[in-house]
MDTraj code that builds the backbone (N, CA, C; nanometers):
import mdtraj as md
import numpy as np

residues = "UNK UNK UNK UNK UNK UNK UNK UNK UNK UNK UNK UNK UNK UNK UNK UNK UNK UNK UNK UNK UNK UNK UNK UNK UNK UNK UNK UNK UNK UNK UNK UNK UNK UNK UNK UNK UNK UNK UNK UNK UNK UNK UNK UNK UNK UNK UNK UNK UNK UNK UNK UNK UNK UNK UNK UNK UNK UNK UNK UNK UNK UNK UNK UNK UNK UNK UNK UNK UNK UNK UNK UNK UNK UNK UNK UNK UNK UNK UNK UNK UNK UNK UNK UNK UNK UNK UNK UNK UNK UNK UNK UNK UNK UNK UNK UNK UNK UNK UNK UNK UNK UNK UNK UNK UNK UNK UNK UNK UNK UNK UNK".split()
xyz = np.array([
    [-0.7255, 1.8448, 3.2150],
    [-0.7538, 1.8264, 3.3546],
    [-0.6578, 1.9094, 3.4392],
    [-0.5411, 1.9049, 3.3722],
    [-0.4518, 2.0009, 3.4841],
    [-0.4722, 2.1365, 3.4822],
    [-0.5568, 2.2134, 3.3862],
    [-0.5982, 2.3404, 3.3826],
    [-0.6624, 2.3559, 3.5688],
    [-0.6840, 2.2843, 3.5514],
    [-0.8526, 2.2684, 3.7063],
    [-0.7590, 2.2746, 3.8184],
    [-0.6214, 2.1797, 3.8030],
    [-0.5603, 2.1872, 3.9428],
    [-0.4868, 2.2831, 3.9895],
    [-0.4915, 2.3796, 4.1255],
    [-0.4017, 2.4894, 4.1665],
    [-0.3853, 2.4047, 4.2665],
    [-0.2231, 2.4196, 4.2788],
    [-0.0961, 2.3735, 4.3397],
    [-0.1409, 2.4771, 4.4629],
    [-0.1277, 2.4027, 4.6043],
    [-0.1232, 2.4958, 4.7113],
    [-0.0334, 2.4174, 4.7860],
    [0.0307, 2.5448, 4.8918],
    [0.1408, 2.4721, 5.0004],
    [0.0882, 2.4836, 5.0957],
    [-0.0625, 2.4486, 5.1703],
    [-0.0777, 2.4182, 5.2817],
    [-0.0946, 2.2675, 5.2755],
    [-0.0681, 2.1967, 5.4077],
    [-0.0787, 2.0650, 5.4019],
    [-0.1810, 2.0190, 5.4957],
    [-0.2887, 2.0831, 5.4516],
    [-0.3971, 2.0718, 5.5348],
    [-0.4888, 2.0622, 5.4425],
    [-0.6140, 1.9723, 5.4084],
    [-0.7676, 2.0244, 5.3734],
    [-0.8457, 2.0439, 5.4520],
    [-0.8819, 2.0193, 5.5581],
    [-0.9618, 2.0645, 5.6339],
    [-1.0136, 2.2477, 5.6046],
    [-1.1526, 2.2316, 5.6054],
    [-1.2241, 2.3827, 5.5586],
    [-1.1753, 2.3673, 5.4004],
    [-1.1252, 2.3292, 5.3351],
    [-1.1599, 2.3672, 5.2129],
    [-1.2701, 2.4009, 5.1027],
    [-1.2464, 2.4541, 5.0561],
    [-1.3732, 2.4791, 4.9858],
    [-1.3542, 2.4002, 4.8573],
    [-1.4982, 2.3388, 4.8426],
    [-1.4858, 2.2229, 4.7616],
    [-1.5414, 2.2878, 4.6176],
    [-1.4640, 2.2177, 4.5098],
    [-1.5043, 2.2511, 4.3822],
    [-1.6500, 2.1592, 4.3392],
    [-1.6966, 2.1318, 4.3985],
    [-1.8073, 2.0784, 4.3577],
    [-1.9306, 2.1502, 4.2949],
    [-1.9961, 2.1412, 4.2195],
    [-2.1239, 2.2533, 4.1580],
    [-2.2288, 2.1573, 4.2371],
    [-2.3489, 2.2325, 4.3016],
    [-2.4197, 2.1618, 4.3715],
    [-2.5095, 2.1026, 4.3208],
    [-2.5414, 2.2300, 4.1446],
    [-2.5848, 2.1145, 4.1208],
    [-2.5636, 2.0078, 3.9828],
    [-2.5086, 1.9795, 4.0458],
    [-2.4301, 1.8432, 3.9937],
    [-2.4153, 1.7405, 4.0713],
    [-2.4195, 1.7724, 4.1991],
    [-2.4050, 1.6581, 4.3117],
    [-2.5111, 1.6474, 4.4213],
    [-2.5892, 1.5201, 4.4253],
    [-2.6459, 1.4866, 4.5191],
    [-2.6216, 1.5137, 4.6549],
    [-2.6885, 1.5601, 4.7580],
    [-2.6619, 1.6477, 4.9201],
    [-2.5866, 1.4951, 4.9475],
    [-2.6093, 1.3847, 4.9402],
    [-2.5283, 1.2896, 4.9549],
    [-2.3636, 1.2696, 4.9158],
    [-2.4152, 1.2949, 4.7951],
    [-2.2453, 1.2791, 4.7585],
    [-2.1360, 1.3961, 4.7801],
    [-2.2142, 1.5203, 4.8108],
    [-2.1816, 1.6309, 4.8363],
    [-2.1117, 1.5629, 4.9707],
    [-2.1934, 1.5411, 5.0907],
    [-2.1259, 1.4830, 5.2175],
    [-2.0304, 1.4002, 5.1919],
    [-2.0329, 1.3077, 5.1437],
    [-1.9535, 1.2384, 5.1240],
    [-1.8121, 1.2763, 5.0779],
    [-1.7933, 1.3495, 4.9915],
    [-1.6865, 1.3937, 4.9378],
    [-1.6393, 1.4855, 5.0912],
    [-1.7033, 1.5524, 5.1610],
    [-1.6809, 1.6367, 5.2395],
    [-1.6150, 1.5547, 5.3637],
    [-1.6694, 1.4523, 5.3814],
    [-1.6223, 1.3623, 5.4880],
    [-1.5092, 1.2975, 5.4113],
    [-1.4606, 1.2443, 5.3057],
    [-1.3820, 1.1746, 5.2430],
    [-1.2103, 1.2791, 5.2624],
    [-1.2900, 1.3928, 5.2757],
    [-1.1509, 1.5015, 5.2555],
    [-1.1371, 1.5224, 5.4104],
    [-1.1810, 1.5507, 5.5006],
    [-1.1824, 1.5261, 5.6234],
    [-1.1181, 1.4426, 5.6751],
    [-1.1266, 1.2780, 5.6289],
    [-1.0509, 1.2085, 5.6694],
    [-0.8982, 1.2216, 5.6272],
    [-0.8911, 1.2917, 5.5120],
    [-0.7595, 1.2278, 5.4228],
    [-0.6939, 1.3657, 5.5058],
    [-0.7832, 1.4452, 5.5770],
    [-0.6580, 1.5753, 5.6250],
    [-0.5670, 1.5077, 5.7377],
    [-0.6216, 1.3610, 5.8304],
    [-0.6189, 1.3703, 5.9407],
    [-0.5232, 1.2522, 5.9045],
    [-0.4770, 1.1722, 5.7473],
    [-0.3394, 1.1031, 5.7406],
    [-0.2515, 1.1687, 5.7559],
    [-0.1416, 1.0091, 5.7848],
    [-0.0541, 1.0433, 5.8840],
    [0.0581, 1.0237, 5.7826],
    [0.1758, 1.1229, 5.7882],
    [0.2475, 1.0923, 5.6559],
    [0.2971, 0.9406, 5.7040],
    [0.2825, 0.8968, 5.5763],
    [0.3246, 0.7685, 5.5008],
    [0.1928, 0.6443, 5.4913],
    [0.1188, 0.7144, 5.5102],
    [-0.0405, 0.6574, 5.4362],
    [-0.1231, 0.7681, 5.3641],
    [-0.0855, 0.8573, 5.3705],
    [-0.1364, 0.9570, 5.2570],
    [-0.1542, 0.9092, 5.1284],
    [-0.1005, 0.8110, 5.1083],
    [-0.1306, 0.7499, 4.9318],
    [-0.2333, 0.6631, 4.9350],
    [-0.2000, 0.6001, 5.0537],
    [-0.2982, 0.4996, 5.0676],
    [-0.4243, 0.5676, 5.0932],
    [-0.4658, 0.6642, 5.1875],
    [-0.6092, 0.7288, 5.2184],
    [-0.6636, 0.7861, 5.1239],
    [-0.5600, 0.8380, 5.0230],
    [-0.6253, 0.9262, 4.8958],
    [-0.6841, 0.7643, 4.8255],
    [-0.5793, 0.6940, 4.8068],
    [-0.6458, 0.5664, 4.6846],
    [-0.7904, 0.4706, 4.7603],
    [-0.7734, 0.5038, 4.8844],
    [-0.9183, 0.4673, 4.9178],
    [-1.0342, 0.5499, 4.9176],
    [-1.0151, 0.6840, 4.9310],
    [-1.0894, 0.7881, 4.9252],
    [-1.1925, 0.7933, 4.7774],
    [-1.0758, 0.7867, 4.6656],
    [-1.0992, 0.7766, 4.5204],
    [-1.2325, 0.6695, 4.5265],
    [-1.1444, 0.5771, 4.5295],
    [-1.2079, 0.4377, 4.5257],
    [-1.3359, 0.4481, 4.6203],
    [-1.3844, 0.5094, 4.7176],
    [-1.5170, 0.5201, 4.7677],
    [-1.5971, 0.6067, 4.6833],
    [-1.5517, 0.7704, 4.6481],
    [-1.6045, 0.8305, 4.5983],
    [-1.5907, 0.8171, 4.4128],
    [-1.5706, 0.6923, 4.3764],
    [-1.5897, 0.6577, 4.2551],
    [-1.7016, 0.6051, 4.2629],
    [-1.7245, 0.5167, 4.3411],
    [-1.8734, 0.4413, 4.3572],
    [-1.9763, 0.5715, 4.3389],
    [-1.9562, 0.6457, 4.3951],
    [-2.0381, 0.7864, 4.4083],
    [-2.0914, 0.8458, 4.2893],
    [-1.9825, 0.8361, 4.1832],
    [-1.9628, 0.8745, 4.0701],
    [-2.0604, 0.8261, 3.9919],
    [-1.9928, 0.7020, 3.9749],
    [-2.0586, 0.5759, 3.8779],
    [-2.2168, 0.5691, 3.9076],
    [-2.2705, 0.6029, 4.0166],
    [-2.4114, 0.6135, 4.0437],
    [-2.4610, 0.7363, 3.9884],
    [-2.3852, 0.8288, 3.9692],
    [-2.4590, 0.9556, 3.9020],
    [-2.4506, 1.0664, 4.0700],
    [-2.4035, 1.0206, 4.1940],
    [-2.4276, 1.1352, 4.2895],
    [-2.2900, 1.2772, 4.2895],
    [-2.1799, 1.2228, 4.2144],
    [-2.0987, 1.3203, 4.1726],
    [-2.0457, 1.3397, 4.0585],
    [-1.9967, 1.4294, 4.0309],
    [-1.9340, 1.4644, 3.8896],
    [-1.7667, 1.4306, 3.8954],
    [-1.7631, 1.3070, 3.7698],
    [-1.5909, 1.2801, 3.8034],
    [-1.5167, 1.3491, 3.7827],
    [-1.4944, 1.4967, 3.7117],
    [-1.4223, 1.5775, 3.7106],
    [-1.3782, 1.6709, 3.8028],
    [-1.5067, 1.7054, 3.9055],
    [-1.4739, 1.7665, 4.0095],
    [-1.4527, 1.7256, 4.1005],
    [-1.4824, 1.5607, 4.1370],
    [-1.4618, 1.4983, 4.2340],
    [-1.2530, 1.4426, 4.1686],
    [-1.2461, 1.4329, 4.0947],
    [-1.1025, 1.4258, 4.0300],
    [-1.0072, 1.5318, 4.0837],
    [-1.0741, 1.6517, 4.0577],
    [-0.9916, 1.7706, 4.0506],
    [-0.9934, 1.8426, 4.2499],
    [-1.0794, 1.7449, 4.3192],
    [-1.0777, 1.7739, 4.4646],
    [-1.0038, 1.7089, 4.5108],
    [-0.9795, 1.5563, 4.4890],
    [-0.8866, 1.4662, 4.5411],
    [-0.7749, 1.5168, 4.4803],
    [-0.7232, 1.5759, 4.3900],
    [-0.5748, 1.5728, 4.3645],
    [-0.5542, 1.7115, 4.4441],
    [-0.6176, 1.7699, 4.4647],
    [-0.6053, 1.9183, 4.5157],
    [-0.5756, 1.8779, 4.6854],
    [-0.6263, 1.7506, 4.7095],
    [-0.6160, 1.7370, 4.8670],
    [-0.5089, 1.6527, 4.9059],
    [-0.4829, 1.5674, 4.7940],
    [-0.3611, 1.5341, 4.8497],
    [-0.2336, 1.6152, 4.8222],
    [-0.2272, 1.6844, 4.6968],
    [-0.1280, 1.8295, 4.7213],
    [-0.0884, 1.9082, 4.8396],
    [-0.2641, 1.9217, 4.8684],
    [-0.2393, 2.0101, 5.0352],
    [-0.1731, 1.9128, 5.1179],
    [-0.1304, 1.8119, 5.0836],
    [-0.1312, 1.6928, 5.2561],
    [0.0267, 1.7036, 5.1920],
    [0.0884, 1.6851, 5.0716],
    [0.2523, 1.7151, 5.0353],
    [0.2446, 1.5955, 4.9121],
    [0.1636, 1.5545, 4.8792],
    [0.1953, 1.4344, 4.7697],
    [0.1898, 1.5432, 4.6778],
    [0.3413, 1.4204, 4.5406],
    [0.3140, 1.5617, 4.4117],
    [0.2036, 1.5185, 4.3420],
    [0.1945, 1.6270, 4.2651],
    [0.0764, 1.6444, 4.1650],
    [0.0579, 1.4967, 4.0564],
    [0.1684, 1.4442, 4.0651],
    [0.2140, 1.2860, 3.8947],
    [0.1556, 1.1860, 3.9908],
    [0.1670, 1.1508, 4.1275],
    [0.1672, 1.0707, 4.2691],
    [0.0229, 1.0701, 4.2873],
    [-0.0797, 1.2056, 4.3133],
    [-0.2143, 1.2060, 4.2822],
    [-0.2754, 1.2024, 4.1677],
    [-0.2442, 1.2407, 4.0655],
    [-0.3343, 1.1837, 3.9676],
    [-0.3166, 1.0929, 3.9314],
    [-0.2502, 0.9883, 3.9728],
    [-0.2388, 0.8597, 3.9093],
    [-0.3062, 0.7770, 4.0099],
    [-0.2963, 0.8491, 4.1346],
    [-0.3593, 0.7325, 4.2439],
    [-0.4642, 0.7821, 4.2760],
    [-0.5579, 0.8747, 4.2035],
    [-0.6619, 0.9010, 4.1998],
    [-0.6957, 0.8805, 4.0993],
    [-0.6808, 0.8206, 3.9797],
    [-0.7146, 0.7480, 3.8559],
    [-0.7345, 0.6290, 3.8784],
    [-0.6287, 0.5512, 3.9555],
    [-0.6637, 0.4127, 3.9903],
    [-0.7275, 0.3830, 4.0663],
    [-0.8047, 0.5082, 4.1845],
    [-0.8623, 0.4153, 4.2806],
    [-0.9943, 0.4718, 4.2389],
    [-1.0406, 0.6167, 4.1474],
    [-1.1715, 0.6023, 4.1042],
    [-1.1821, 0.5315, 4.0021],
    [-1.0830, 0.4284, 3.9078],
    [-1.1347, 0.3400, 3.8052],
    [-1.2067, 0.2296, 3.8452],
    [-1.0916, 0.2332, 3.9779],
    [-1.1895, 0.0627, 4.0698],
    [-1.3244, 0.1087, 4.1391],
    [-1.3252, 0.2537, 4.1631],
    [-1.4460, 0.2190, 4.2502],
    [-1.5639, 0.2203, 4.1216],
    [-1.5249, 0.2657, 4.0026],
    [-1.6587, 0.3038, 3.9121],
    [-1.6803, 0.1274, 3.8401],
    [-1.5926, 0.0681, 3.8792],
    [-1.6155, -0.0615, 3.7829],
    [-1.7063, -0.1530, 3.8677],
    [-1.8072, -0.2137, 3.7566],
    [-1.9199, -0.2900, 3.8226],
    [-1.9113, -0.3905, 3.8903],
    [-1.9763, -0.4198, 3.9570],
    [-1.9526, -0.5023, 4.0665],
    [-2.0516, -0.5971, 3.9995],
    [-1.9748, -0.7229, 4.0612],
    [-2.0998, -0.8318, 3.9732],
    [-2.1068, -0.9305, 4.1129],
    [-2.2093, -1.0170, 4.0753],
    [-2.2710, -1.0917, 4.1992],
    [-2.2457, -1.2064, 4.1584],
    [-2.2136, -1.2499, 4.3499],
    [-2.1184, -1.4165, 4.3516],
    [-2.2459, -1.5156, 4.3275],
    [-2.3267, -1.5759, 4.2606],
    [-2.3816, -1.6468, 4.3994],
    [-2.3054, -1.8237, 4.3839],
    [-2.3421, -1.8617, 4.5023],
    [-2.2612, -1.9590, 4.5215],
    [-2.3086, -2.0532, 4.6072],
])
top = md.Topology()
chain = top.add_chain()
for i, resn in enumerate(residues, 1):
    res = top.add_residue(resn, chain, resSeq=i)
    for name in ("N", "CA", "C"):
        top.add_atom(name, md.element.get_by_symbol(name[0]), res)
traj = md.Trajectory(xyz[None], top)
């Protein structure tokens, strides 16, 4: 997986160009990922961990449905929080944990 990641020193994603293959990803999840990185340009340092591990965790759901590919959606989130200043050990771990939760099934209360 770390073959995929290039280290950059801007601390910006905004305009990035996304590693996504299109087709591999639903025009949905395509947006999505696009809006997901959008938001995470516009944290504010010292929730940057937190926006990436929610980011994950939305666009895992994404995953787990089949609208993205977890490798490239893996290898975009760690690439974006790099750009924002988190290290590389800091994102892939908190982009492991928050797309494990979003891909895990959800089961129903009833009650």
């Amino acid at each position: 997986m770390l073959e995929f990641v290039r280290p950059q020193r801007e601390l910006s994603v905004a305009g990035q160009d996304l590693p996504i293959d299109p087709s591999r990803a639903t025009a949905y999840g395509h947006a999505a990922i696009r809006r997901a990185l959008d938001r995470l340009s516009q944290a504010e340092n010292g929730t940057r961990n937190d926006h990436l591990n929610r980011s994950a965790f939305a666009l895992g759901q994404l995953v787990a449905s089949g609208a993205l590919d977890e490798l490239e959606t893996v290898t975009a989130l760690i690439e974006a929080g790099q750009n924002l200043g988190l290290g590389l050990r800091e994102c892939e771990r908190t982009v492991a944990s928050g797309l494990r939760g979003g891909m895990e099934p959800r089961g129903l209360s009833i009650g």
